[in-house]
N, C-alpha and C positions, 0 to 999 in steps of 0.2 A: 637448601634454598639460598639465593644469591640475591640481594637487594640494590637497588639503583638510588640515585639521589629526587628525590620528588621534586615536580616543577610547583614554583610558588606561582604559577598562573593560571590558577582555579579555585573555584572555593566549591570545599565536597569533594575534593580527588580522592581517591582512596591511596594510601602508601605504597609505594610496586615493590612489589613481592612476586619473586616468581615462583608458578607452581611445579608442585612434581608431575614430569611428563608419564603421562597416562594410552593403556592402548587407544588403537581407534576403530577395532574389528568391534561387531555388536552380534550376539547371537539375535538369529531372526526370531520378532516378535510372532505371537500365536494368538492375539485376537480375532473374536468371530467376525465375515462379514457380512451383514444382515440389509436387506431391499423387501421392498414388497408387503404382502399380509404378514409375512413370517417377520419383517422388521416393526411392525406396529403391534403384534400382541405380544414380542420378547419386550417389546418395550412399558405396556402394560403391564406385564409379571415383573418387570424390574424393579418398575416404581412402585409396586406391591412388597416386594420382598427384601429386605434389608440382609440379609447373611449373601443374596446373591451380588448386592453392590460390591458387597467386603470383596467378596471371592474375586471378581472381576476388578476391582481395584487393584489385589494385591496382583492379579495377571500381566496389569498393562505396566508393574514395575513400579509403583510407586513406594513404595516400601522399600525400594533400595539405597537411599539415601542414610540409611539404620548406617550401612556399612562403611560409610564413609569416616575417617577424621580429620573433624571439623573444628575441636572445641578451640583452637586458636584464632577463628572467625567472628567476629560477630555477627548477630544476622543485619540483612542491611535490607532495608524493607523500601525504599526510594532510590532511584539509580542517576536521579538528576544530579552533574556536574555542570556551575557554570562557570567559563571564564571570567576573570576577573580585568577591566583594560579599560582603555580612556575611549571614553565617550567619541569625544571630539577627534581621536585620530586616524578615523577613518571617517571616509564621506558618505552618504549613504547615495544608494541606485535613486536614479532619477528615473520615473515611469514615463519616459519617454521614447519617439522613435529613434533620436539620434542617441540614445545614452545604449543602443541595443545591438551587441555585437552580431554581424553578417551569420547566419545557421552557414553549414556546408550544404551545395547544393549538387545533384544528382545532374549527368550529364543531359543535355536538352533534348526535351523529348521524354525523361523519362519520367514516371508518377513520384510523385512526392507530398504528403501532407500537408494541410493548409494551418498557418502557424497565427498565433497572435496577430503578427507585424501583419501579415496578408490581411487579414481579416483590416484592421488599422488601417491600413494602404488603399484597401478601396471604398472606405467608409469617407476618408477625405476626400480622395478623387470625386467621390459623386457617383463613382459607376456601381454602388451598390450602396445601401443605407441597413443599418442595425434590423429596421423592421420588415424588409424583403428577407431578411434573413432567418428570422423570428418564423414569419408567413410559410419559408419553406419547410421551416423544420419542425413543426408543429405536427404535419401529419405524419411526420414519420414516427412520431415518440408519443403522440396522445393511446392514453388507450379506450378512452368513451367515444372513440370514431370507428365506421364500417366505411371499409374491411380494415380492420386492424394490422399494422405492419410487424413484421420479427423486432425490428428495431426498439418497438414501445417495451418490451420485456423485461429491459435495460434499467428501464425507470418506472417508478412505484406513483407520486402524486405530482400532479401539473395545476398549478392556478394559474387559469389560461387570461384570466382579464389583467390579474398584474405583470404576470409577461409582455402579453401586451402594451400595456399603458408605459411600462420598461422601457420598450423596444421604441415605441413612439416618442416618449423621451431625449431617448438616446439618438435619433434620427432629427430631432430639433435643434437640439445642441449641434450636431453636425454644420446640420445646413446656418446654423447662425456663426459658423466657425471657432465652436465655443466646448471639443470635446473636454473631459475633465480629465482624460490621462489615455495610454493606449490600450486599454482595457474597455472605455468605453464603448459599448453596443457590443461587446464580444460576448459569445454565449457560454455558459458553464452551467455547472447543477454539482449535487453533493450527496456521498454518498447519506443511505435514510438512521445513520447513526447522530451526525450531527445536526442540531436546532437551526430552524430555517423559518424568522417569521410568519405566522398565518398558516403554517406547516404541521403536521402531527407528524411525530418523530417515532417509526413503525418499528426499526430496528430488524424491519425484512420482517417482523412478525405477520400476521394476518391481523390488519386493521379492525377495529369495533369500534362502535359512535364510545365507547369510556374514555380512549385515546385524547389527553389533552392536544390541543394547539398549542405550538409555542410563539410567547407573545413577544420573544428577542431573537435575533439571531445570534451565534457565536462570532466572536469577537472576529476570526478571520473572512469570516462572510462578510461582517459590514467594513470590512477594509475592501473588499473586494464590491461591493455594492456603493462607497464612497466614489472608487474610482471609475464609477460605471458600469461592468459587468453586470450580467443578464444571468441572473437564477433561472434556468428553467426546471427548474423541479428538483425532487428526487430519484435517487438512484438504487436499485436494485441491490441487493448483499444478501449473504448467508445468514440465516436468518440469527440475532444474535452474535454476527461472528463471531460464530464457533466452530466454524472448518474453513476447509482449503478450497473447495469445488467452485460454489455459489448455486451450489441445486437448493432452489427455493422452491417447494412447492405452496407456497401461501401465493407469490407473485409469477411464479415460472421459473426456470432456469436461460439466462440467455446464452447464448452460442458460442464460442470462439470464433472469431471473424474472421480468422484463417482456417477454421477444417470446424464445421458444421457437426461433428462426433466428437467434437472435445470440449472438457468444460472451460470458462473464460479463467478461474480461477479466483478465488474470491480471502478474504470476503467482500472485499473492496470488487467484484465481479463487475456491476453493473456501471461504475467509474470505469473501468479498463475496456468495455464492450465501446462504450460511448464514444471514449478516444479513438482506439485502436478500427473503429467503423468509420472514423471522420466525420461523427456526428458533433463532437464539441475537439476543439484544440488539446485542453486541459479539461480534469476534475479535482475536486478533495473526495480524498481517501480518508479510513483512517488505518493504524498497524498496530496489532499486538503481539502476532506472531509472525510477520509476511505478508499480512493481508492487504497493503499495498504492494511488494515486490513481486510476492507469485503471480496475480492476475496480470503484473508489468510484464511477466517472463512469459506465462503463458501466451498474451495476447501482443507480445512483438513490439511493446512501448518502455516510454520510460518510466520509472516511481522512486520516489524519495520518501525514506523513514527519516523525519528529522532526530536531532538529540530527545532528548526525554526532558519536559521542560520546558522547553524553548516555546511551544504551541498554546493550544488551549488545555485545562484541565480535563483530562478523560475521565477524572473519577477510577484512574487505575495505574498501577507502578511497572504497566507495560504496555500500554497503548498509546499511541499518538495520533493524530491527522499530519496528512502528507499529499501532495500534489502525484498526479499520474497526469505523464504528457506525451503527444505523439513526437516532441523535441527536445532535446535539450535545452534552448530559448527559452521555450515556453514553460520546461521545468525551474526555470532559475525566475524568470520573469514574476511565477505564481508563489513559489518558496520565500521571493523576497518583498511582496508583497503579504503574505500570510503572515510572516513572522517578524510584523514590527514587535516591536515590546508590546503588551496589556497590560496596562496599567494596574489591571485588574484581579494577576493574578502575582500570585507572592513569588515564582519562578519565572515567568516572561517577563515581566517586567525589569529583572536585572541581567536579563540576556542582553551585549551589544547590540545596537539595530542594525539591519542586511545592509550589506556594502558589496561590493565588487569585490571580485576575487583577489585573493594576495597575489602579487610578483616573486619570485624567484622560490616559490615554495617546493620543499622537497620533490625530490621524486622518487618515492621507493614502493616496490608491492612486498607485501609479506602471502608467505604460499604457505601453509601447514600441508603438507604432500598427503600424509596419512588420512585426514580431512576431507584433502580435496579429490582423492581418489574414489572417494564413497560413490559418487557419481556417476550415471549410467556411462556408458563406454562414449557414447555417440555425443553426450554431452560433454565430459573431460574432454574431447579432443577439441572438441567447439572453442570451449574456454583456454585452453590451451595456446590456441591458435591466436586467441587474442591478445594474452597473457605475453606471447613471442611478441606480439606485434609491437607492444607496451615499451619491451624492451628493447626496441629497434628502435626508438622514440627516446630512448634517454635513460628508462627506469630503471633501479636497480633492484636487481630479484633476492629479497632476503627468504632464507628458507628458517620459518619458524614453527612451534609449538603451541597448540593448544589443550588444554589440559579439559577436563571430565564432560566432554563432547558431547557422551552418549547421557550419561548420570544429570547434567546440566540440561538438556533438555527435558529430561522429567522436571526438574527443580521447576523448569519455566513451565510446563502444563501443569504440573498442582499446581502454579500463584495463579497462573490465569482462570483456569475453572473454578478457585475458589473466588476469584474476584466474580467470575460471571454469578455462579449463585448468589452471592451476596445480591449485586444489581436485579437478577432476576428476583431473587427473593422479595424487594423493596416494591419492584414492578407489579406486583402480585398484589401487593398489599391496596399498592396507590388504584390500580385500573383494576383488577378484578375483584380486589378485596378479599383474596383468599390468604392464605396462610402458605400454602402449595408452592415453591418456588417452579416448579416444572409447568405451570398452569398456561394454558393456550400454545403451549410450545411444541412442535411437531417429534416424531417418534423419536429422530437419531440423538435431539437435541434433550429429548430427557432423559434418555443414557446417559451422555456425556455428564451434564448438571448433577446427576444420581452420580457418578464417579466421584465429583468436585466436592461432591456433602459428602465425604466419606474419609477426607481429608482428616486426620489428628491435628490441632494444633502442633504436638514437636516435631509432625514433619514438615508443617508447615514453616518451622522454625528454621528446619535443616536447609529446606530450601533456600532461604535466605540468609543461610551460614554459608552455600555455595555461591552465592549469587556475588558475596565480598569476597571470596576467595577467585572468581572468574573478574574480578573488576580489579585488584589488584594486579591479577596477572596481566590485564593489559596496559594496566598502569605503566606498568614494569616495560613491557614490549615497548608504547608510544614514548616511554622517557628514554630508551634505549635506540632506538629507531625514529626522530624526529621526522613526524609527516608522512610516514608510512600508513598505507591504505591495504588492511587484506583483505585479499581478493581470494572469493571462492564461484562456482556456479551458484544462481541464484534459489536452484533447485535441483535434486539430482535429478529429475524425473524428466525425460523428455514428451511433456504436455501429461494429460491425464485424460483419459480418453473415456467416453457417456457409457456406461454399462446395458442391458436388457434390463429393462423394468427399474429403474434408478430413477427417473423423475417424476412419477406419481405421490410416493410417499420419503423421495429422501434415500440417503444409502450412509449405513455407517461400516466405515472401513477406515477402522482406529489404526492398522499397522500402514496406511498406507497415509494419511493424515501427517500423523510424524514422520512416516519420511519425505513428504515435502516438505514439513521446515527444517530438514537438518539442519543446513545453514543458516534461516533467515533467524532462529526465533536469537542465535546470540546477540543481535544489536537489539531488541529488545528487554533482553536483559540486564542486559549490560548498562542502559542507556545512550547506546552510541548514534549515529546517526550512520546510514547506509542506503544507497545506491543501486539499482537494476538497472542493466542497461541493455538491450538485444545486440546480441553478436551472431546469429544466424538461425538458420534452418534445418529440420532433420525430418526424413519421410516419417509419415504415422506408422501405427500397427497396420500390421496386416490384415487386407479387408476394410479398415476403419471409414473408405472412400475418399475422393479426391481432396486436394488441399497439403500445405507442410505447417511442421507445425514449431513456433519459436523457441528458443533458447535463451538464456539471458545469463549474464554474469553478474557479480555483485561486489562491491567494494564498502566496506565498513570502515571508518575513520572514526579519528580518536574524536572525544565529546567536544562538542559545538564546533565540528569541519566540515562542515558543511559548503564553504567555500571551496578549499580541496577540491571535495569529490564533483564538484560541479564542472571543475575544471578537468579533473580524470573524466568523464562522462562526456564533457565535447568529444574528445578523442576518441571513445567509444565509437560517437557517432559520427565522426570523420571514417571511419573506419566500415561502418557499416554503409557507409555511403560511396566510400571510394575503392576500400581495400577488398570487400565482398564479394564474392565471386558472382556476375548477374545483378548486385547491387540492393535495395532495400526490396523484396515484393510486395506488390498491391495487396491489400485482405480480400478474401470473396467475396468478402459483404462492406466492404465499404461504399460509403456513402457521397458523391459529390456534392455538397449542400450549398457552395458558393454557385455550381452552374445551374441548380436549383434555384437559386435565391436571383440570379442573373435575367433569369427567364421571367421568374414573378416580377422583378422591378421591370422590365421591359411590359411587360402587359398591364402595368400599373401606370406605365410614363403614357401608353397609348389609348387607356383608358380616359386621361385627362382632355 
């Protein structure tokens, strides 16, 4: 092992240490994949039988960490690193139109997504107001209207009067020339994990009248309701995010909005459908494994995992909230708005506040080849291509090392599953009153939870004896490599395409679950903050029917760079806009809601 000198400008870094390089070939996993009647009564005998958890625990590899040595680790059971820097010497983002650098723009004529500033731009001019906007986009997302649209599938609960009285609000202010920031009258919503006053927070479960209301919002909501922004509801997820798809059958499963046979990806699904349809600009997400970046890859948008920390408390040592946006603008615009400090929480609150991005910052990619070769064929070349483009632009290509790839991603499904039981468990208690952690949860999802309880503490321990051992090693990499961003595909998998019989009762397909997060779940672990950003297109399966389906690449930076990668991510999207061959495509299912919203204020002026 070779050691670097640690920077003193953090508090919490871990010492870099570099690890011993490790393979990166994985023998193919063997668990069952179960749909249908035969998925809801294996899931009955599961939670029946206890020697069958074991057996199937020890199947999906958890127990491999025995193997490992660690004892030189401690376990490290919190992944938050914050910088340590002066307040005062940076300025913070001003929520205004002029403080908002120009997006790239698509040659004239061609389709392009309608962005925060757009939205802003015509609220002053007059030729559109917050509440024609509201008016149009109501019937696409209600679901207590006939005929109910695909669109409502997206989102779980709407309180249409406070929407309303929102929107009407926000249209007064207008016309008194009196917006409160460029967010005003812009519409958003969130996914159904986070507290949304007046809201019951479902978690994609199937709602019951037990379900409280929450009588606060989280802290980055009422930053975002301070500056105007229009909640219109909640958003669709897996139920519990606890997979990669977003097949809900409590609420539906909604669609990929490029090819109608694939799923949006989730668990953050119903945030990604919303954007990626041009129903909302932005959502909040949240990520424990991906569950912002896949749905960003799958559905052809942006998403940001921030650092760990930095946010609201998830109640977990791997989850954050994070923005999903159809731009870069509107990714930085919402990121720096969410993540003022909270006063309120013992780790945001000593986070710097968002500023503009640094000058003269590094430019280097880091590539693990062995890594990023995992990758379907059609996707490495994707990323590839972008990855060239990168360094035609300036960057320098470090080829690095990652160590226990395969062994680390177990580490990160045992903490997460045991994290979910625990909260389930507590759920149980509070709304049903049972004892049952698996209680009202659909079939796949008490598999899974049934695997999570079956966890030992000491491997629970190991896994947290790896998790300092992968955070040293980046230690080691980011002090050796200043401002270096790795870069992998966001997902090996080119999209995930709706199986026969998979949305009735759910589908659990554990070997295919992990291999969509190879790459995502290490910034979760780790605590780092990380980046998806679409880089192109690749035909479906065969059969799958019309439509392509996205791509996305993913860049992880060292903890709290979130600046960085915002600035790697324009480029992205210059890229997709200029450099792409044909340039960004339209989705099949999107939505025009401004010439929507155009038409109702015009019938509204003429009503008068």
């Amino acid at each position: 092992m070779s050691t670097s000198t640690p920077s003193p400008r953090f508090y919490n870094r871990p010492l870099p240490v570099e690890a011993p390089i490790t393979p990166y070939d994985k023998k193919a996993d063997s668990n069952p994949v179960l749909k249908g009647m035969p998925l809801v009564i294996f899931a009955w005998l599961f939670g029946k039988l206890d020697f069958l958890q074991k057996v199937l625990w020890k199947n999906a590899g958890f127990a491999g960490l025995r193997e490992l040595e660690l004892h030189a680790y401690h376990p490290r059971y919190d992944p938050t690193v914050i910088p340590i820097s002066d307040p005062s010497s940076r300025e913070p983002l001003k929520f205004e139109r002029s403080s908002i650098p120009p997006s790239p723009s698509p040659p004239a004529g061609k389709w392009r997504y309608y962005s925060v500033t757009d939205y802003h731009t015509l609220f002053l001019s007059g030729e559109l107001t917050p509440l024609a906007v509201i008016e149009a986009l109501l019937p696409l997302i209600r679901r207590d209207v006939t005929p109910r649209t695909a669109h409502s599938t997206a989102f779980t609960t709407l309180d249409v009067p406070s929407i309303l009285a929102a929107a009407s609000a926000s249209t007064a202010r207008y016309a008194a020339g009196k917006p409160l920031s460029i967010f005003d009258g812009v519409p958003t919503a969130l996914k159904d994990q986070t507290d949304l006053a007046g809201y019951p927070t479902s978690l994609g479960r199937a709602l019951t009248p037990q379900f409280p209301v929450s009588e606060t919002s989280t802290f980055a909501v009422q930053q975002w309701e301070k500056l105007g922004g229009i909640m219109v509801g909640k958003l669709n997820m897996h139920e519990i995010g606890a997979d990669t798809t977003n097949n809900n059958p409590n609420w539906g499963t909604p669609l990929n909005p490029y090819h109608n046979g694939y799923y949006t990806g989730g668990s953050s699904g119903g945030a990604a459908y919303a954007v990626a349809a041009g129903l909302l600009p932005f959502a909040l997400g949240t990520d424990g494994g991906g569950s912002v970046r896949l749905p960003s890859s799958f559905c052809g948008i942006f998403g940001l995992k921030p650092s760990h920390g930095r946010l609201e408390d998830m109640g977990s040592s791997v989850t954050v909230t994070g923005p999903l946006a159809s731009s870069m603008n509107d990714i930085e615009l919402a990121y720096r708005m969410m993540s003022v400090p909270d006063p309120g929480s013992a780790s945001s609150a000593l986070f710097p506040a968002p500023a503009p991005a640094p000058q003269g910052r590094p430019r280097r990619i880091g590539i693990c080849k062995g890594w990023f070769s995992r990758a379907e064929s059609e996707v490495q070349d994707l990323c590839m291509d972008a990855v060239r483009r990168y360094e035609g632009l300036g960057y320098e290509i470090i080829d690095i090392e990652m160590p226990y790839v395969h062994k680390g991603q177990i580490a990160h499904a045992m903490t997460i599953l045991a994290e979910m039981v625990g909260r389930a468990r507590e759920h149980s208690r509070n709304v049903y009153k049972s004892s049952d952690h698996a209680s009202g949860l659909t079939a796949p999802n008490k598999i899974l939870l049934g695997l999570g309880a079956q966890t030992p503490a000491s491997d629970y321990l190991l896994a947290q004896q790896l998790r300092s051992l992968l955070m040293s090693h980046l230690s080691f990499l980011f002090g050796k490599y200043e401002g270096m961003i790795i870069v992998t595909p966001t997902t090996p998998l080119k999209g995930w395409e709706i199986g026969d019989g998979e949305l009735d009762y759910g589908c659990s397909n554990g070997d295919k679950s992990v291999r969509s997060m190879e790459f995502a779940w290490f910034a979760n672990f780790t605590g780092c903050p990380a980046l998806s950003v679409p880089v192109g297109f690749v035909d479906p399966v065969k059969g799958a029917g019309e439509g392509r389906v996205p791509v996305g690449l993913m860049g992880m930076g060292e903890w709290a760079s979130e600046d960085s990668l915002i600035a790697w991510g324009r480029e992205a999207e210059s890229y997709l806009i200029d450099g792409y061959p044909g340039g960004r495509p339209q989705p099949q299912n999107w939505v025009d809601v401004i010439s929507l919203a155009k038409e109702k204020k015009i019938g509204e002026d003429k009503g008068k």
